[in-house]
C-alpha positions in Angstrom: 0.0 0.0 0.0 1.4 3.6 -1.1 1.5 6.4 1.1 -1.3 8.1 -0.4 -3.4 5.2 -0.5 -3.1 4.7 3.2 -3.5 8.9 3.9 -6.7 8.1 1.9 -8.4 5.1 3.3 -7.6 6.7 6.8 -9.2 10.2 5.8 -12.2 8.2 4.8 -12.5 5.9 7.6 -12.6 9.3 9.6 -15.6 10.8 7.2 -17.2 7.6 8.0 -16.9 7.6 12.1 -18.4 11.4 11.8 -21.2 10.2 10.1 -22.1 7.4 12.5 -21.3 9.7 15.7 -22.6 12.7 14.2 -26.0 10.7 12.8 -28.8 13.4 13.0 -29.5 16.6 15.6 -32.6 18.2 16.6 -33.2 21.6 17.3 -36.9 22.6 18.3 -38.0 26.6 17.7 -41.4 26.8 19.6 -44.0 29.4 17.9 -46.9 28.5 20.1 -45.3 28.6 23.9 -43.2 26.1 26.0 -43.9 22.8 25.4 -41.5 20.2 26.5 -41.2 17.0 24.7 -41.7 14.1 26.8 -41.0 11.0 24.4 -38.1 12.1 21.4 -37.9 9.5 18.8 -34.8 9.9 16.7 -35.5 9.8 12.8 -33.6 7.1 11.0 -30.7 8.3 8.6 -31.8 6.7 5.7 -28.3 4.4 5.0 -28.5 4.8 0.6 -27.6 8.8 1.9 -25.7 8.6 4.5 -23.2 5.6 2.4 -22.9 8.7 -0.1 -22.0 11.5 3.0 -25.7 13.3 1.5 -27.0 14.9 4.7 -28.9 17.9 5.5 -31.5 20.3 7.4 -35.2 19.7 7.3 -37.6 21.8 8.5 -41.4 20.8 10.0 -43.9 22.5 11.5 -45.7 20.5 14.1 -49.0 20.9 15.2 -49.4 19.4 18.9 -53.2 18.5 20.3 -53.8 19.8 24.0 -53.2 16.3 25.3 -49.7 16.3 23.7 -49.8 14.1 21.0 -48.7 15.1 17.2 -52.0 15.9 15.0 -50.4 16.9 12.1 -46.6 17.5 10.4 -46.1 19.6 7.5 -42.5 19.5 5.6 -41.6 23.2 5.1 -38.1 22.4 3.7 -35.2 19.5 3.1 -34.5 16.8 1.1 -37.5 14.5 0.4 -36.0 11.5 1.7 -34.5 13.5 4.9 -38.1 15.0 5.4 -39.9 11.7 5.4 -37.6 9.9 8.0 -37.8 12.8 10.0 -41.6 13.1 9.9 -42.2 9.9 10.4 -39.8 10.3 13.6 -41.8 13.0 14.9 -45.9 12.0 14.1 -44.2 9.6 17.1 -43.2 12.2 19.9 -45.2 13.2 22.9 -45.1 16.8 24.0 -46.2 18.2 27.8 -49.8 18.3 28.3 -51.3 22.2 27.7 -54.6 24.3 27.4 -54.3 24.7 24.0 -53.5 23.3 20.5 -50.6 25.3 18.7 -47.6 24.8 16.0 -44.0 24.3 16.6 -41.0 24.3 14.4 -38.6 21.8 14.5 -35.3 21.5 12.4 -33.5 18.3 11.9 -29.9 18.2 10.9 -28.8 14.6 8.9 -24.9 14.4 8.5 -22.1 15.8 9.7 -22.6 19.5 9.3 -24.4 20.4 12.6 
């Protein structure tokens, strides 16, 4: 094995331990008050993108019911296959009880680039 060859397979061993630690990050922007989430399921990186180092940001907008459960997710933004493994994740999520019905933004970062 050349130099080169071994600078290479260890610079993409590396790429490939980021993706697996890195995996995917949430960040939640709340536009209709405090509301803590109770149960956080992770979406699943789909593996045909993150083989190929495609990651990402998606966007929802989450509309949680006054008992806390999900009633609705809309994709504002993202890759199509990002935004389905993310919605899917988060139709599963339980949010703190409240008075009221209201929206919340959640991003989703796939990949490395958090």
């Amino acid at each position: 094995m050349t130099k080169s060859t071994g600078k290479r397979r260890l610079a993409q061993f590396a790429c490939l331990i980021a993706v697996f630690v890195c995996g995917s990050k949430v960040v939640l922007s709340r536009d209709g008050g405090e509301r803590k989430v109770l149960k956080k399921v992770e979406p699943e990186y789909p593996s045909v993108l993150r083989d190929k180092g495609i990651g990402g940001t998606v966007r929802l907008r989450v509309t949680v019911k006054p008992d806390g459960t999900v009633k609705d997710v809309q994709i504002l933004g993202g890759n199509a296959v990002l935004a389905e493994s993310a919605s899917r994740a988060v139709h599963q999520w339980r949010f703190a009880p409240a008075d009221h019905e209201g929206p919340t933004e959640v991003t989703i970062h796939f990949g490395t680039r958090q």
